[in-house]
N, C-alpha and C positions, 0 to 999 in steps of 0.2 A: 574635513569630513569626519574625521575621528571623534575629535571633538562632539561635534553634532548628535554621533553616534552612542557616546557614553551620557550627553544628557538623554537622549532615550533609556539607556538604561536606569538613567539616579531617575527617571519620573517614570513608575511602571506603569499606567497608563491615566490617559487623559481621553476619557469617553463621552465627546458630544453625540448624543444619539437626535437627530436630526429627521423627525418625519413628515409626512404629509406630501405627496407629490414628489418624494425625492427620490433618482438616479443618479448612479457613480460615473460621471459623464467620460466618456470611451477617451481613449489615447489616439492620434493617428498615429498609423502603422510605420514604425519605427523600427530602427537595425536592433539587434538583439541585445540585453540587457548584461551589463556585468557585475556579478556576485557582490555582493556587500557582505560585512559581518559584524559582530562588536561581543564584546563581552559580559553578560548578563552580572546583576545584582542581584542576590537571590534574596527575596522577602522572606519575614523572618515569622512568617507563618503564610499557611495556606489557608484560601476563605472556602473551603467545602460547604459549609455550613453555615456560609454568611460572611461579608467584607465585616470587619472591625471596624469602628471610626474615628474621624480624629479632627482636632481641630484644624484648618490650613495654617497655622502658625507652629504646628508641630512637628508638620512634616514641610518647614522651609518655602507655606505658603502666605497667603496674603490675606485676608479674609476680607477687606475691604473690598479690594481690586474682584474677590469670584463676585460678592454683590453685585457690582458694577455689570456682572453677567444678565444675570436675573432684570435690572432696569434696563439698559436694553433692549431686552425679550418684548417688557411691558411698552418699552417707547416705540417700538416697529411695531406690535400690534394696534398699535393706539391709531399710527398714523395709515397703516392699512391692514385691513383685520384679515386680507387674506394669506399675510404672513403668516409661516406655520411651524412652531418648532416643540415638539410636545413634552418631552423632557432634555435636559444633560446635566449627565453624571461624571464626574471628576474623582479620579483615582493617583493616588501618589504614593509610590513606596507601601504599594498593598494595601491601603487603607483610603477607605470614601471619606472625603474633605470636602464635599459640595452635592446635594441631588437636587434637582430643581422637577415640576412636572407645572408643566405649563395648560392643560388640556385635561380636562374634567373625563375624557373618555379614556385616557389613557393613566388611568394611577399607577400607581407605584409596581404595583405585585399583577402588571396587567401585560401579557406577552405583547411585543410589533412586529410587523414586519421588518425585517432586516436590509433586505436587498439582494446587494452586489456582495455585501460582507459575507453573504452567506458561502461565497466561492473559497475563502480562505479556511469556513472548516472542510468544506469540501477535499479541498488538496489536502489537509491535517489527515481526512481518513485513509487517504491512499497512503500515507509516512506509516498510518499504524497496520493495513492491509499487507503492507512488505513488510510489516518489522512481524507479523505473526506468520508472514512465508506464504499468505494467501499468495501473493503476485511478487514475481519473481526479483525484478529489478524495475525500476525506470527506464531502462533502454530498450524495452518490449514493444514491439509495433502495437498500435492498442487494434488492428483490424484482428490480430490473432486473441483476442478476448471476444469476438461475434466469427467462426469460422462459417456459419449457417448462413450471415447475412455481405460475405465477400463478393456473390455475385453484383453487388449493385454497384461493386466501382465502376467509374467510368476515365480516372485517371491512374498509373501507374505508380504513379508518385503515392499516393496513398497508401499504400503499404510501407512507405517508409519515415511513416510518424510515428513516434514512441510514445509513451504516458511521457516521456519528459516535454516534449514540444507541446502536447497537451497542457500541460499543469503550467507552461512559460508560457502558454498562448501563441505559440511561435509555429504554428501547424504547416502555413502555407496555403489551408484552406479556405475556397474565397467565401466564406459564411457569410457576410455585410449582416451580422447582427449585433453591431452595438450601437452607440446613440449618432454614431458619426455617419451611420447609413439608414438613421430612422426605423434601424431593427426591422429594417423589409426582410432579411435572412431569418429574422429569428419569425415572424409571423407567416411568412412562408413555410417552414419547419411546422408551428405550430397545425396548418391546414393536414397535415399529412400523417396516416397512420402509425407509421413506424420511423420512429426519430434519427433511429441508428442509421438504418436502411438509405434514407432524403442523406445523412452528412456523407453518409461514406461516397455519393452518386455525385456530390458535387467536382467539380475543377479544382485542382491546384494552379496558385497563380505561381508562385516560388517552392525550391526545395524548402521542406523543413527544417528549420533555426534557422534561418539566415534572416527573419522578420516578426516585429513583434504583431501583435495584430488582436485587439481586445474580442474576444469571442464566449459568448454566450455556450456556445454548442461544446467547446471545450471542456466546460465544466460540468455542463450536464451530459457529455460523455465519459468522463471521470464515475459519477454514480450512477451510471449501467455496470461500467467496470467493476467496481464494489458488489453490485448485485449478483456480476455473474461468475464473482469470484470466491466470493463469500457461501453464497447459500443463503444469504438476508437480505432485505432491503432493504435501504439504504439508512432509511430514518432507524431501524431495531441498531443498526450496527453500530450507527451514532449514538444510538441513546446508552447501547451496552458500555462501550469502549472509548466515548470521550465524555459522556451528559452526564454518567453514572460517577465516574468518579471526581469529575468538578463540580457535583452537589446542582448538574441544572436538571430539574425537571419540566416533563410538560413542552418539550418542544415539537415542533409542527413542521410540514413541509408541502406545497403541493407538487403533484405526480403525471406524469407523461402518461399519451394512452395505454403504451404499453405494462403502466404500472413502476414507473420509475419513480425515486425524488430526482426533481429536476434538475437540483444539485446547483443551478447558475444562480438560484436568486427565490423569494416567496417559503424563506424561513423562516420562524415565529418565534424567537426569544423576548426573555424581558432581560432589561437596562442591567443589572447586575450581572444577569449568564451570558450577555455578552462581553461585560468585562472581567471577568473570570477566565474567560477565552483569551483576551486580549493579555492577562497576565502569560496564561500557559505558554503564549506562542514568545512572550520575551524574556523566556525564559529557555 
């Protein structure tokens, strides 16, 4: 495992951006996860202002073998044109060694949808929310971030989920909205005026951490929390304090009715500002 762990580190990222119909397909709900770590390689410049490039034989790659990416691409759409993958971009020791864009609508300097990816900056704003003392710890019941909207519990147990079992997924809440339940939780949510209000009313099946369980509502209750902690929403906070200073502009997000970013997913970066991201966090 260690092993494993330091080639993450010697290849700072390797970004297939992967679109068209595509979801980060749910986990079944599983006992709780145990902490990994490993030791970063710190690249020898930062790309604020654009990745550097390089040849794949510079940074200990192969230039034949990325090719071999690109044919592929062309031989699965040949044989069914409704394969879909619109660009991937390969990054190695801070430096772009391969961009490919497969899809005339999507060029280069063209934002996509994210997805599911979008949950990992999500939890990133809550690390920088407690490092500027908006929000006090992770072990905060996050129901004491809505005190207005407590009367809608209907289990007890709910009051004792933290921002941590939030941010591990590990709530206990029976949400069924990810792909393992056909996101009947999450389209039920969507019907409903107030987002917070529908999570906080559901059942707990288990105490808090003792199960993992892939949740949508999680994350998009992460960026309420931001909202009501902050004084901003959600998208100004990201753009001030993570987009601003990794050189991404121009990023998007859609919003619950109450005016939220919805925090779980329908973020709008391009190929690059998400591997810029992906640098920061292996780092």
């Amino acid at each position: 495992m260690k092993k494993a762990l330091k080639v993450i580190g010697i290849i700072i990222a390797v970004l297939a951006v992967i679109y068209g119909g595509f979801w980060i397909w749910a986990l079944i709900p599983t006992a709780a996860f145990e902490p990994l770590s490993y030791v970063p390689i710190e690249p020898d410049y930062w790309p604020t202002d654009g990745f550097r490039t390089s040849s794949p034989e510079a940074q200990g790659m192969n230039s034949e073998t990325l090719l071999e990416i690109k044919q592929f691409v062309d031989d699965a759409r040949e044989k069914d044109p409704t394969f879909s993958i619109d660009s991937i971009s390969i990054y190695r020791n801070g430096y772009q060694v391969a961009d490919f864009y497969f899809n005339p609508l999507y060029p280069r300097e063209t934002q996509h949808i994210i997805h599911s990816v979008t949950k990992s900056i999500m939890s990133s704003l809550i690390g920088i929310a407690i490092d500027q003392g908006h929000i006090e710890s992770v072990d905060v019941p996050f129901v004491d971030f809505f005190p207005e909207k407590q009367g809608s519990i209907t289990d007890e147990r709910m009051k004792n989920i933290t921002l941590k079992d939030l941010l591990s997924m590990e709530t206990g809440i029976r949400s069924r909205d990810a792909a393992l339940y056909s996101w009947a939780g999450l389209f039920e949510l969507q019907k409903t005026d107030d987002w917070v209000s529908y999570i906080m009313s559901l059942p707990v099946d288990v105490e808090p951490g003792e199960r993992y369980d892939y949740s949508n509502m999680s994350s998009f209750l992460l960026s309420a929390i931001i909202e009501e902690t902050t004084g901003m929403d959600t998208l100004d906070f990201a753009q001030l304090y993570l987009s601003d200073p990794l050189g991404i502009e121009g990023a998007d997000w859609d919003w619950s009715p109450q005016g939220y970013a919805i925090g779980y997913a329908r973020m709008w970066l391009k190929p690059e500002d998400l591997a810029k991201f992906g640098l920061l966090y292996l780092q």
